[in-house]
C-alpha positions in Angstrom: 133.0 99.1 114.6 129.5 98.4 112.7 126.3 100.5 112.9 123.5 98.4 115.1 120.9 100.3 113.4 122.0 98.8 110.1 124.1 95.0 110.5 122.0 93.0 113.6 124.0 91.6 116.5 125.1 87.9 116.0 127.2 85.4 115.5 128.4 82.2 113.3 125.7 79.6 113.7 123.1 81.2 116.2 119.3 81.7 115.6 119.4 84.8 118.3 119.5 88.4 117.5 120.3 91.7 118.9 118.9 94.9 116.8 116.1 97.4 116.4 112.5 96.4 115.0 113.1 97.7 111.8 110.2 99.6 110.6 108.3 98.9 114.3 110.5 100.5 116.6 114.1 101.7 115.7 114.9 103.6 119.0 115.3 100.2 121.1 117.1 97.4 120.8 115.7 93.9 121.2 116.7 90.2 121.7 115.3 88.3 118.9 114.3 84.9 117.7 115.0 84.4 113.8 113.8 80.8 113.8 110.1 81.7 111.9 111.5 83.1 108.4 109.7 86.5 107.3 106.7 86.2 108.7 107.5 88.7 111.8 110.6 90.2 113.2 111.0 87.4 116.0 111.1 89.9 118.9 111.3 88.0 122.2 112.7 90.8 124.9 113.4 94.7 125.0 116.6 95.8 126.1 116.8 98.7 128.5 120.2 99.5 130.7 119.4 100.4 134.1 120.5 102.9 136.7 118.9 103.5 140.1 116.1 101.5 138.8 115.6 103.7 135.8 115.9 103.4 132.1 119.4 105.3 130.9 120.2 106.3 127.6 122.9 104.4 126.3 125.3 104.7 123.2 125.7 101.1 121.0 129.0 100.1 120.4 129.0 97.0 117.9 132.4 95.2 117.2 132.3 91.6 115.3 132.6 89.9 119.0 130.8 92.0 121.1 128.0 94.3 121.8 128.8 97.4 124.4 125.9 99.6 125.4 127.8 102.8 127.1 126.5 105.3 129.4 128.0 107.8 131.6 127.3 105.7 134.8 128.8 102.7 133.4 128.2 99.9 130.6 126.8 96.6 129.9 128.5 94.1 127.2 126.6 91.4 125.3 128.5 88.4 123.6 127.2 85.3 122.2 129.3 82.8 123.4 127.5 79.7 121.9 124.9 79.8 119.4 122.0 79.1 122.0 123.8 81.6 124.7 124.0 85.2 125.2 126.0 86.6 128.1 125.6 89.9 129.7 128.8 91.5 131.9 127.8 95.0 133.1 129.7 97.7 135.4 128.1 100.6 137.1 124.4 99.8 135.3 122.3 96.9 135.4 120.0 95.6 132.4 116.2 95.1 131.8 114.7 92.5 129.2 111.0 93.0 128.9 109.5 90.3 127.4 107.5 91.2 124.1 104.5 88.6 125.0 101.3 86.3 123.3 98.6 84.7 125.2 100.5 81.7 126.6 103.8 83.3 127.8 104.7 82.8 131.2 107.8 82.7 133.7 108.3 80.1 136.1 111.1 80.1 138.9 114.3 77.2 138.9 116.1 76.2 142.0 114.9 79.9 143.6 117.7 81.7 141.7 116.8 81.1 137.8 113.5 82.0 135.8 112.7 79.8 132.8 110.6 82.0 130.2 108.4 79.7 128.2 107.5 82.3 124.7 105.0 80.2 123.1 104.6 82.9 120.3 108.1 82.3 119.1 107.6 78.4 120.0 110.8 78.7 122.3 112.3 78.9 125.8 114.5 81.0 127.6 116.4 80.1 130.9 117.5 83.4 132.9 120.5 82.7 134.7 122.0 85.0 137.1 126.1 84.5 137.3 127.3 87.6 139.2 124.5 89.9 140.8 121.1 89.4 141.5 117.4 89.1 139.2 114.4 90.5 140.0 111.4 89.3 137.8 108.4 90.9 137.9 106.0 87.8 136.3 102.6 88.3 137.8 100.4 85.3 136.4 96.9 85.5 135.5 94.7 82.6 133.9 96.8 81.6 131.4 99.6 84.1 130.9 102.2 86.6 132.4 100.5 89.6 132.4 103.8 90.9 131.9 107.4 89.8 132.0 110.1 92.1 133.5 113.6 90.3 134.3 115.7 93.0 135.8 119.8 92.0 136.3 121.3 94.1 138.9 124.8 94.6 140.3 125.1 93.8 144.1 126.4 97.4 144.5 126.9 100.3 142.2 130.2 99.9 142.0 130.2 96.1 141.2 129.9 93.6 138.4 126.7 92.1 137.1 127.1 89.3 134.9 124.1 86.5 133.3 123.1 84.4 130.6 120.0 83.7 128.7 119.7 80.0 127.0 117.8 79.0 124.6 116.4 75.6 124.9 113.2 74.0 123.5 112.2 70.7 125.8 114.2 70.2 128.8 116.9 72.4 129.9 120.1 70.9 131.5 122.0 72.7 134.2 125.5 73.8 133.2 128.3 75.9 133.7 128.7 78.8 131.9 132.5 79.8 129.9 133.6 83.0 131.8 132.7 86.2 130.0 136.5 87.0 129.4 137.0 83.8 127.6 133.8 84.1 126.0 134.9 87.2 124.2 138.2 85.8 123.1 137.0 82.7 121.9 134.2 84.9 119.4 136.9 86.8 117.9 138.9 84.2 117.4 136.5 82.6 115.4 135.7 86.1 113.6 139.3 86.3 112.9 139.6 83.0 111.7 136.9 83.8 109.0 137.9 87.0 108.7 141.6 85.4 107.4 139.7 83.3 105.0 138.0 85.7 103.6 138.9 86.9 99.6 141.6 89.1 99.9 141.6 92.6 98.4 143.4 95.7 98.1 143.9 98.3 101.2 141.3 100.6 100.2 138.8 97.9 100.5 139.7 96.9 103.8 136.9 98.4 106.0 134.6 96.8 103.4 136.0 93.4 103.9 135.5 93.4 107.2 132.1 94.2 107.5 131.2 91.5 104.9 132.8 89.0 106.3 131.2 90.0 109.4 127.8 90.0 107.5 128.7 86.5 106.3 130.1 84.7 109.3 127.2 86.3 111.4 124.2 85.3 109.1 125.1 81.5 109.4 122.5 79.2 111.4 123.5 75.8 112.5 121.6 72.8 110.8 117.8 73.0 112.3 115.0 71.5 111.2 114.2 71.5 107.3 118.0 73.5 107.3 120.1 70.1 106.6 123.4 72.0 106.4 124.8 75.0 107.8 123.0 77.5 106.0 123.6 81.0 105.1 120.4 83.3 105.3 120.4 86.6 102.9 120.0 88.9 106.3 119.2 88.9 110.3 117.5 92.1 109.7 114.1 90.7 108.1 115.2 88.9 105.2 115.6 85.6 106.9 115.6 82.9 104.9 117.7 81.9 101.7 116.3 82.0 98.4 117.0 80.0 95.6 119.4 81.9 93.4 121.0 84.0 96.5 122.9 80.8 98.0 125.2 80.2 94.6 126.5 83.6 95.0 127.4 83.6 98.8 128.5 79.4 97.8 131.0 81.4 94.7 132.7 83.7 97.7 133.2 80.7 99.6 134.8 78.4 97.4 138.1 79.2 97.8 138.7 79.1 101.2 135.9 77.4 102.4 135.2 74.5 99.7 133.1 72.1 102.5 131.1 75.5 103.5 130.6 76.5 99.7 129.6 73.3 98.7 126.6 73.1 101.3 125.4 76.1 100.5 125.4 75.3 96.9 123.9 71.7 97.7 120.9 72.9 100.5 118.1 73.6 98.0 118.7 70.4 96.0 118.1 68.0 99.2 114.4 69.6 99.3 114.1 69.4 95.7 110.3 68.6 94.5 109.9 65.1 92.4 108.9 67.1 89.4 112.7 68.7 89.4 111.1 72.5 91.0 113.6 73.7 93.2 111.4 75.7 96.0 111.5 79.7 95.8 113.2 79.9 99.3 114.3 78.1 102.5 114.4 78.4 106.3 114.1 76.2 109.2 110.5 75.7 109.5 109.5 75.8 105.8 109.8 76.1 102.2 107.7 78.2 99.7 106.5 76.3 96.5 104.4 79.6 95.5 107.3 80.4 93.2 111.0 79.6 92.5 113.7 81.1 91.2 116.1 81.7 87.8 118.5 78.8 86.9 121.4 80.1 87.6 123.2 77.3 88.8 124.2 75.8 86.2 126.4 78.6 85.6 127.6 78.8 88.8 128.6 75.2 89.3 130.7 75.8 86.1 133.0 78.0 88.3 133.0 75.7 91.2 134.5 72.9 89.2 137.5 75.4 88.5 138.1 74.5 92.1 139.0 70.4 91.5 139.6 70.0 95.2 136.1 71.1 95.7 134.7 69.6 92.7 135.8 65.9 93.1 133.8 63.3 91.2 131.7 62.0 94.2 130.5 65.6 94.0 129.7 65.4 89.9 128.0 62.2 90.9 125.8 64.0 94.2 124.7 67.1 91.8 124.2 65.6 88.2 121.2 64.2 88.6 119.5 66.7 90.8 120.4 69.5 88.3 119.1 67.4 85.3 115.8 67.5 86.7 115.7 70.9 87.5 116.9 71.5 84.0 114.2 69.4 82.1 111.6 71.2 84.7 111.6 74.1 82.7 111.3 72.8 79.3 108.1 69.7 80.8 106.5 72.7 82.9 107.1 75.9 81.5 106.6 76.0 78.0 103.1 76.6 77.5 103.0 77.5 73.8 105.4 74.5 73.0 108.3 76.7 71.1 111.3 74.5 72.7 111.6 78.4 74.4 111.0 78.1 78.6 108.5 80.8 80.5 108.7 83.0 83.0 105.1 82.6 85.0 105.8 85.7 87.3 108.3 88.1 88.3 109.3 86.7 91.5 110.6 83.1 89.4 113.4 85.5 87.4 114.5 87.2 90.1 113.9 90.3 89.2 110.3 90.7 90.8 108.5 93.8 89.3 111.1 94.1 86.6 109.3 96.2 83.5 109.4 92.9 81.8 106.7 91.6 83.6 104.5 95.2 83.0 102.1 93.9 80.6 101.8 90.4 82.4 102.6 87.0 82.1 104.0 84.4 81.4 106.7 85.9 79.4 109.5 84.6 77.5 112.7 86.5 78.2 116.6 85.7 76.9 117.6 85.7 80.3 116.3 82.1 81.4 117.4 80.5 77.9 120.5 81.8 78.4 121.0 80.4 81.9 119.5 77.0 80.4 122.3 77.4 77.4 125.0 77.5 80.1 123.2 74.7 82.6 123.0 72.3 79.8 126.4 72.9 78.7 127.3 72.3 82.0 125.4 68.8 82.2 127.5 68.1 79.1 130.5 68.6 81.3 129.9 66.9 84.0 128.4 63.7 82.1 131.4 63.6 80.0 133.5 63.3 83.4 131.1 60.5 84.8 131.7 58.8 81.8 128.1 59.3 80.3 129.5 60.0 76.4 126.0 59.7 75.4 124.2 62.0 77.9 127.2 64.1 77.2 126.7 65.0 73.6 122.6 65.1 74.0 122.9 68.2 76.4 126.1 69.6 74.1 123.3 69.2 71.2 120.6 70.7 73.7 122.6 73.5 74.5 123.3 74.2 71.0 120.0 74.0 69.8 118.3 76.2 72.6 121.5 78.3 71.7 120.2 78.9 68.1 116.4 79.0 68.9 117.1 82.0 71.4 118.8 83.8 68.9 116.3 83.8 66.2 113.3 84.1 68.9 114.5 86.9 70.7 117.1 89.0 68.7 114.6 91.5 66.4 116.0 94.8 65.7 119.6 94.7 66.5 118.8 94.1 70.3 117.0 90.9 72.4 113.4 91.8 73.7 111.2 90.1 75.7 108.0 88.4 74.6 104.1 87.0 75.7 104.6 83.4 75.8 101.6 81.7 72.9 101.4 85.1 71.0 105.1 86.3 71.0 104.3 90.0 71.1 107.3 92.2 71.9 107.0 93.4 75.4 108.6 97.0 75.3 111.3 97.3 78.2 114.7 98.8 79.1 115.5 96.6 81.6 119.2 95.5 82.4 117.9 91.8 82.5 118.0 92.4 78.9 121.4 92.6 78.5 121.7 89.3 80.9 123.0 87.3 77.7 126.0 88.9 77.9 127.2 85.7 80.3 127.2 83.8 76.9 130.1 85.3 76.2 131.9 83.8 73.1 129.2 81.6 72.1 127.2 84.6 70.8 128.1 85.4 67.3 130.6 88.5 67.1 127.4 91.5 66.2 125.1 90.3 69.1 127.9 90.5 71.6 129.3 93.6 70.5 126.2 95.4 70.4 125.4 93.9 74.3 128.4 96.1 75.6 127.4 98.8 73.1 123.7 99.0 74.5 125.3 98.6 78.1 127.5 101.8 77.6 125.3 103.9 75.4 121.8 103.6 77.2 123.5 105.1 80.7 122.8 101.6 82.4 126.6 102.0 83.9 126.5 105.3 86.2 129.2 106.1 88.6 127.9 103.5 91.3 127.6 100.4 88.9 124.5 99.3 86.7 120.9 100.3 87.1 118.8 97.5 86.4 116.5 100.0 84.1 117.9 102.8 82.5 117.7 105.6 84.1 116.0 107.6 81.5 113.4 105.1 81.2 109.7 105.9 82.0 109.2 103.4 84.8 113.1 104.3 86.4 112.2 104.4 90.3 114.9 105.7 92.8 113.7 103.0 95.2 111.9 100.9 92.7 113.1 97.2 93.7 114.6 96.2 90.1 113.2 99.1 88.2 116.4 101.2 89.0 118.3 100.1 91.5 122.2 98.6 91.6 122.1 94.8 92.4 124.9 92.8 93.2 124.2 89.7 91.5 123.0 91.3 88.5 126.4 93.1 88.6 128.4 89.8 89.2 126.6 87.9 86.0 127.2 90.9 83.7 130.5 91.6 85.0 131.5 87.5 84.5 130.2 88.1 81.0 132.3 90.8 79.7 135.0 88.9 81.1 134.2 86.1 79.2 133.7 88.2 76.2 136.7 89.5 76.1 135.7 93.3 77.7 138.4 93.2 80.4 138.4 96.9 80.7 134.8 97.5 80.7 134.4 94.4 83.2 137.0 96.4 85.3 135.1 99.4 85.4 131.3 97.7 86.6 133.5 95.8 89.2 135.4 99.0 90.5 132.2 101.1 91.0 130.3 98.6 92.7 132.9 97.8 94.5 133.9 102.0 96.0 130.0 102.1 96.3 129.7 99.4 98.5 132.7 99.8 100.6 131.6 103.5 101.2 127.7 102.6 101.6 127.4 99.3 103.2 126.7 95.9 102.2 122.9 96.7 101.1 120.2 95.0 99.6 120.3 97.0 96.6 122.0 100.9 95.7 120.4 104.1 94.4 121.7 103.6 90.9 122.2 107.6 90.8 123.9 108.4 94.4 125.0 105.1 95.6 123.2 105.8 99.2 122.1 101.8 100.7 118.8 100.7 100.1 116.3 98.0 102.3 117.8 95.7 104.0 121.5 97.3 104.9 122.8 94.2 105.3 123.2 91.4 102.6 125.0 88.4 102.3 124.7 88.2 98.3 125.8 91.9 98.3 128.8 90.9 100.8 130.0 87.7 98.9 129.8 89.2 95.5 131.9 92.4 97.4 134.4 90.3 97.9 134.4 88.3 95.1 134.8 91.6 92.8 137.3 93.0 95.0 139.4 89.9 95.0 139.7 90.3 91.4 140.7 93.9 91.2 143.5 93.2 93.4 146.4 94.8 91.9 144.2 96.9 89.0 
């Protein structure tokens, strides 16, 4: 069983929702409408459970198939049997959805026994079918709107069954029968299962923690809509619904095993809406995409672990991705390089990743080792993948590319036995202890022997590893916040990068370690946004997909440790 209050009810491929209104109203549920990003929460109706024609309290009982609201007269059970349907079975109760209404929402009767419930707010429509039972709708219309919108579904007797659906449907709705509720359940969990069983295996004691990330996984997939070209896998049905642009190679790296096709399109969905210029846009959803800002290029360095997968990786695919990832490669060096140093820029927090990072505390744009280090690695990677193609040229410029950046970072950044971050045009050290820092550790062996050692000594010795995983500023520091975004708080896919770089580097103890404490953390605490660094407790959004896939990526590799 999952906690309503924290994972949202869904399912694989649908844009509806069951949950509270996180920060609006946490003592209700609602049905809600994910289809319009961040900008709201995408409530469409309250849900009440009904006895004598009053509002009960009921007890939420969420399992990866079903939802069950209990009370002691009886109980109502929600399932989403198709993406676009939600089916109610109740016993003993009945249920109430109350629309949450804008100034053009109305309810118009169909063939005397359904309601269709145009919500122009949410720019969709609802058709309220009863199945078993009756509906009562209390609709009354004024000018232009529903003054309100009540649908009650009620059990012919007390001691009968109620059962309906509520379709979503956007033009025309076509009549239809329904699957039975009983085989609606089974076939949802026999999906769950099914992804459930290709999930990354761990170890026993990681079991509960599987689970609910592969439930946060499976459950946070849309279908292909609109500017969404592939099945796509938001960061959260909470709030955080859309995918941004470094989140989606993570969840694509926990996928790649099992689910190569999947992976792939979540790897390849922000390169189809790639801007001319080579800008990949900061993130996605089915209506839009934000050019305001974009994010770290990681991909590079993710794609390099793809390819270990050669079933995944064929050489159509080398072909799809090479140029696309060119582009956004050389877009760094043509658009960010103000001050013309061959070293790339960050223009603002929110393009590293790490928003409000104390790197970023004196302003910008800021040159910090973490973006030529990604660059080393994505370049290195072009070299790869050219040399596959059969582009021997191409190959050895971006081997010589990555080299050179490779030698220019070192001398730029390294000054005083650690790297530091700088002001772009006057190179000014920017005074930080920030874990992004450290972020060169994914270099690995290509580092010179000093450099890397004194990474994992500055790792260890300035407390960034505490007994839930690594703070992304040390916790001594003067900006440290206990909820500070990425001044303090445990990532996941800051965790992931560093702990694939002390792999590579030869730290297979220490790498052990970062992956063992996130991973206890997370099972115990959820899959959250982010962690209080110093008592591991779950913090905004409780449920991630990036902190789920890199979950089970970490405990797939402790397997047997």
């Amino acid at each position: 069983m999952f906690d309503i209050k924290k994972v949202p009810f869904s399912r694989n491929g649908s844009y509806m929702v069951i949950s509270p209104l996180h920060g609006k109203d946490e003592q209700h549920l609602y049905l809600r409408n994910i289809r319009n990003g961040d900008n709201d929460l995408g409530e469409v109706f309250r849900i009440e459970v009904l006895a004598d024609g009053q509002a009960v309290q009921y007890a939420p009982v969420l399992r990866p198939n079903f939802l069950r609201l209990e009370t002691d007269r009886g109980f109502a059970d929600f399932v989403i049997s198709e993406a676009k349907v939600l089916q109610i079975r109740s016993v003993g109760v009945g249920v109430r959805l109350t629309g949450i209404t804008g100034s053009y929402d109305y309810a118009v009767p169909v063939n005397n026994d359904r309601f269709e419930v145009n919500h122009s707010k949410q720019e969709i429509r609802y058709m309220l079918t009863p199945i078993k039972g009756q509906l009562l709708m209390d609709a009354p219309f004024q000018e232009q709107r529903c003054l309100k919108i009540v649908a009650d579904f009620l059990p012919e007797t007390q001691s009968s069954e109620m059962e309906c659906a509520i379709e979503e449907f956007f033009t025309v709705w076509k009549e239809r029968k329904y699957l039975d509720f009983s085989n609606g359940l089974e076939l949802v969990r026999n999906e769950f299962q099914t992804w459930l069983d290709h999930s990354l295996e761990c170890d026993a004691q990681f079991t509960n923690g599987r689970e609910l990330a592969a439930y946060i996984t499976w459950s946070c997939l849309v279908h292909p809509e609109g500017k969404l070209t592939r099945p796509a896998m938001y960061m959260s049905k909470n709030w955080m619904t859309n995918i941004w642009s470094w989140d989606h190679c993570f969840n694509a790296l926990a996928l790649a095993k099992n689910q190569p096709e999947l992976a792939w399109d979540q790897f390849m969905i922000f390169f189809e809406h790639q801007d001319e210029s080579g800008m990949l846009p900061d993130f996605l959803n089915n209506r839009f995409a934000l050019w305001n800002f974009t994010k770290p290029p990681i991909h590079g360095w993710a794609l390099k672990q793809l390819m270990e997968n050669r079933d995944l990786v064929t050489k159509e695919k080398l072909q799809e991705v090479y140029e696309p990832l060119c582009k956004w490669t050389e877009w760094w060096f043509k658009y960010r390089d103000d001050d013309h140093d061959g070293i790339p820029q960050y223009n603002h927090g929110n393009d590293s990743g790490w928003d409000n990072s104390t790197i970023f505390h004196q302003g910008t744009p800021i040159e910090s080792p973490d973006l030529s280090s990604f660059l080393i690695l994505q370049m290195e990677t072009l070299s790869e993948i050219a040399e596959k193609l059969g582009k021997k040229e191409e190959a050895r410029e971006w081997a010589k590319k990555s080299n050179d950046l490779l030698d220019r970072m070192v001398r730029h950044f390294w000054i005083n036995e650690r790297f530091t971050a700088v002001k772009s045009g006057d190179h000014s050290i920017i005074e930080s202890e920030s874990l992004v820092l450290y972020i060169p550790i994914i270099l690995g062996n290509r580092l010179p022997d000093s450099i890397r050692k004194k990474l994992v000594e500055g790792i260890i010795s300035n407390d960034f590893l505490t007994p839930f995983g690594l703070a992304t500023e040390k916790p001594t520091s003067a900006y440290f916040r206990e909820d500070g975004y990425w001044r303090g708080p445990i990532w996941a896919p800051t965790t992931l990068l560093i702990y694939k770089g002390l792999a590579d580097s030869g730290e297979t103890e220490l790498a052990q370690v970062v992956a063992h404490r996130f991973c206890n953390m997370a099972n115990q605490s959820g899959m959250a946004e982010n962690f209080h660094a110093l008592t591991g407790e779950s913090l905004r959004d409780p449920a991630f997909t990036w902190t789920s896939s890199v979950f089970l990526i970490l405990a797939n590799t402790l397997k047997g440790f």
